[in-house]
C-alpha positions in Angstrom: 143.4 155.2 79.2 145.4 157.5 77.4 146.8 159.5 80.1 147.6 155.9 81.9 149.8 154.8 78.1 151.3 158.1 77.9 152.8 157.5 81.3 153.7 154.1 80.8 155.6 155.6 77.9 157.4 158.0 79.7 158.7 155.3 82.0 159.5 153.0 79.5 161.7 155.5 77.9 163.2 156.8 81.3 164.3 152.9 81.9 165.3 152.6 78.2 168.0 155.4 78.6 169.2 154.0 82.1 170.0 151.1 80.6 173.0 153.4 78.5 174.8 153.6 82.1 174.4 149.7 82.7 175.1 147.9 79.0 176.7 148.6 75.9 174.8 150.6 73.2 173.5 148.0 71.2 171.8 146.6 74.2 170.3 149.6 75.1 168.7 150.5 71.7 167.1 146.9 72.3 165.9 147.8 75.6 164.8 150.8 75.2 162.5 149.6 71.7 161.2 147.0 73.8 160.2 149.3 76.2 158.3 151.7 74.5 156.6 148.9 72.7 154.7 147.8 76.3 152.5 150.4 76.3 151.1 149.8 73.1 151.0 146.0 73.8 148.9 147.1 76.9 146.9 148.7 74.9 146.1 146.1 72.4 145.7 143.8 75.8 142.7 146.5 76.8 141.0 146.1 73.3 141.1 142.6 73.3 140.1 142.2 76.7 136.3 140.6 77.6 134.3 143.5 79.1 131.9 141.7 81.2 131.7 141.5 85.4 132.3 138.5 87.5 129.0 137.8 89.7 129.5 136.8 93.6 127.4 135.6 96.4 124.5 137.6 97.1 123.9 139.2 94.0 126.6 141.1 93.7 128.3 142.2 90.4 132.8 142.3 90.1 134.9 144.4 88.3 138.0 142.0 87.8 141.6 142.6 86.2 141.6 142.5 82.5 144.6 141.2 80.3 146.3 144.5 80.6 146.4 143.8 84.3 147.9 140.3 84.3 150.8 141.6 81.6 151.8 144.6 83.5 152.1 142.6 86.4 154.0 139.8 84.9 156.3 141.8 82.9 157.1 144.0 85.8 157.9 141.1 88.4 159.8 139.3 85.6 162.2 141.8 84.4 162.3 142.7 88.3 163.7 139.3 88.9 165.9 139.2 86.1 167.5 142.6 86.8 168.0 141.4 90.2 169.4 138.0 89.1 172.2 140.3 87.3 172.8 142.6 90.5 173.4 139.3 92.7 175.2 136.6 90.4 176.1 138.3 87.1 177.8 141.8 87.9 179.8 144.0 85.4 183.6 143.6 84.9 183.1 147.0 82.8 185.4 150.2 84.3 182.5 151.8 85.8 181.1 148.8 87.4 180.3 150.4 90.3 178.3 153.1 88.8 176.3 150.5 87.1 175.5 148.5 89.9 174.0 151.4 91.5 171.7 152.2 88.6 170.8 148.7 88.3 170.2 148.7 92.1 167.6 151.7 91.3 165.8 149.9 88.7 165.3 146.8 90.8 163.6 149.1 93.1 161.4 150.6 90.8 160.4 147.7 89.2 159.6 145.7 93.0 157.6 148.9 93.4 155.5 148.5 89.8 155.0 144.8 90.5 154.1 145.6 94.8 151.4 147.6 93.2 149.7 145.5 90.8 149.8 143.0 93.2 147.8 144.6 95.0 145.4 145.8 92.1 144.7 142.2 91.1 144.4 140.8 94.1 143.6 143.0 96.9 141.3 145.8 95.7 137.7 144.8 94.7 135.1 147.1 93.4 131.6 145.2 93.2 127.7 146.5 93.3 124.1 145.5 93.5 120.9 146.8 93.1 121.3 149.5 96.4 124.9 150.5 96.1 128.5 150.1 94.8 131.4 149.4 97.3 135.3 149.4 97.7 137.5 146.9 99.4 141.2 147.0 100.0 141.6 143.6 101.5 139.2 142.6 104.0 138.5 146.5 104.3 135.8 148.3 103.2 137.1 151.5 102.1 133.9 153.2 100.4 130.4 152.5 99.9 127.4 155.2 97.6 124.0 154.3 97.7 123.1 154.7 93.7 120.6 157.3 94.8 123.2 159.5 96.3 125.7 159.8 93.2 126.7 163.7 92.5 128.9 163.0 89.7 131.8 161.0 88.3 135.1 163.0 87.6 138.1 161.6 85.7 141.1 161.9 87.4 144.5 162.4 84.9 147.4 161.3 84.8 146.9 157.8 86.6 143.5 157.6 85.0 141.2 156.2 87.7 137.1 157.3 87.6 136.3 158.7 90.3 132.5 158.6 91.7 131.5 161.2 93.9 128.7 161.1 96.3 126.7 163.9 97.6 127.4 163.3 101.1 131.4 163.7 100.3 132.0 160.4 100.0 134.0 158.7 96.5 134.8 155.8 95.1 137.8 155.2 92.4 137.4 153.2 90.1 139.9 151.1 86.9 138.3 151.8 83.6 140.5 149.1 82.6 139.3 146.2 84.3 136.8 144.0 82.9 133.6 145.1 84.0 134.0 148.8 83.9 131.9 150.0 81.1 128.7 147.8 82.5 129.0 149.7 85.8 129.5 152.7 84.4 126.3 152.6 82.4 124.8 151.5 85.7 126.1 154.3 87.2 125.2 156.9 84.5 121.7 155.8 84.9 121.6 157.4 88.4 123.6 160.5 88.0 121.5 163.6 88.6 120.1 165.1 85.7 120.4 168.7 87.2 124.2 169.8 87.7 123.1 172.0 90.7 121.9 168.6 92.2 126.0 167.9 92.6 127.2 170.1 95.3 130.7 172.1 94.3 133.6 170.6 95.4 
């Protein structure tokens, strides 16, 4: 979680200061305080958040997005659209207009690129379990499944930040440890984890 702040910071700040080459000063400053204060809204979003699973059919348990997840994505789509509203309809009649409109273009695009991708963590990728194993969906996809008996290990992956379970046949699943959900399935999965280390092959 920290790593995944830190790097929100970073970008917050990087956006901040291109906003210098697209509005006045004053604007900026504003910009680029509001900003760096996202990623500890996040993070009060992540301590506030509900912890527990959703069930499904069949017995299975859900991770789901948490509040973080909602924010990041509304924030990111909304500014998106309003930056674009600006680069369509509003313009610059400032000397280096042209200059502007081209760092503006690039922050439309990174921001369509931020909201693309939490699109698709709310709404596409599901991580659920049961008694016999945990899975991985993208979609109608199943993109990993680990039989609890055949957990090696779990390895956390900076800077993104996912968990990472690996299974002794090669196989992993990632997983959020900021959706809502995360910390029961990871004391599932902690339960099954071999107690010798030499009983996780080297990767």
């Amino acid at each position: 979680m920290l790593y995944r702040l830190a790097a929100t910071a970073v970008g917050a700040a990087f956006v901040g200061l291109a906003s210098y080459r697209v509005f006045d000063s004053t604007t900026a400053i504003k910009h680029l305080v509001i900003f760096c204060a996202v990623p500890f809204v996040l993070w009060g979003l992540h301590r506030l958040q509900k912890p527990g699973a959703s069930d499904a059919a069949g017995g299975w348990r859900r991770l789901r997005p948490s509040g973080m997840h909602w924010t990041a994505l509304v924030l990111s789509a909304g500014l998106t659209a309003l930056m674009l509203y600006v680069w369509l309809f509003v313009g610059s009649s400032r000397a280096d207009a042209a200059t502007q409109m081209k760092v503006l273009l690039g922050l439309i695009i990174a921001g369509s690129a931020a909201a693309l991708y939490m699109l698709v963590v709310c709404f596409l990728v599901h991580v659920r379990w049961d008694g016999q194993r945990i899975e991985r969906w993208l979609g109608p996809s199943l993109r990993g499944s680990i039989r609890w008996g055949d957990i090696a290990r779990v390895e956390y992956c900076p800077p993104a930040g996912p968990l990472v379970v690996h299974g002794k046949d090669g196989r992993c699943i990632s997983i959020d440890a900021g959706m809502n959900g995360a910390d029961e399935l990871l004391k599932q999965i902690d339960r099954w984890l071999p107690d010798d280390p030499a009983d996780a092959p080297a990767r």
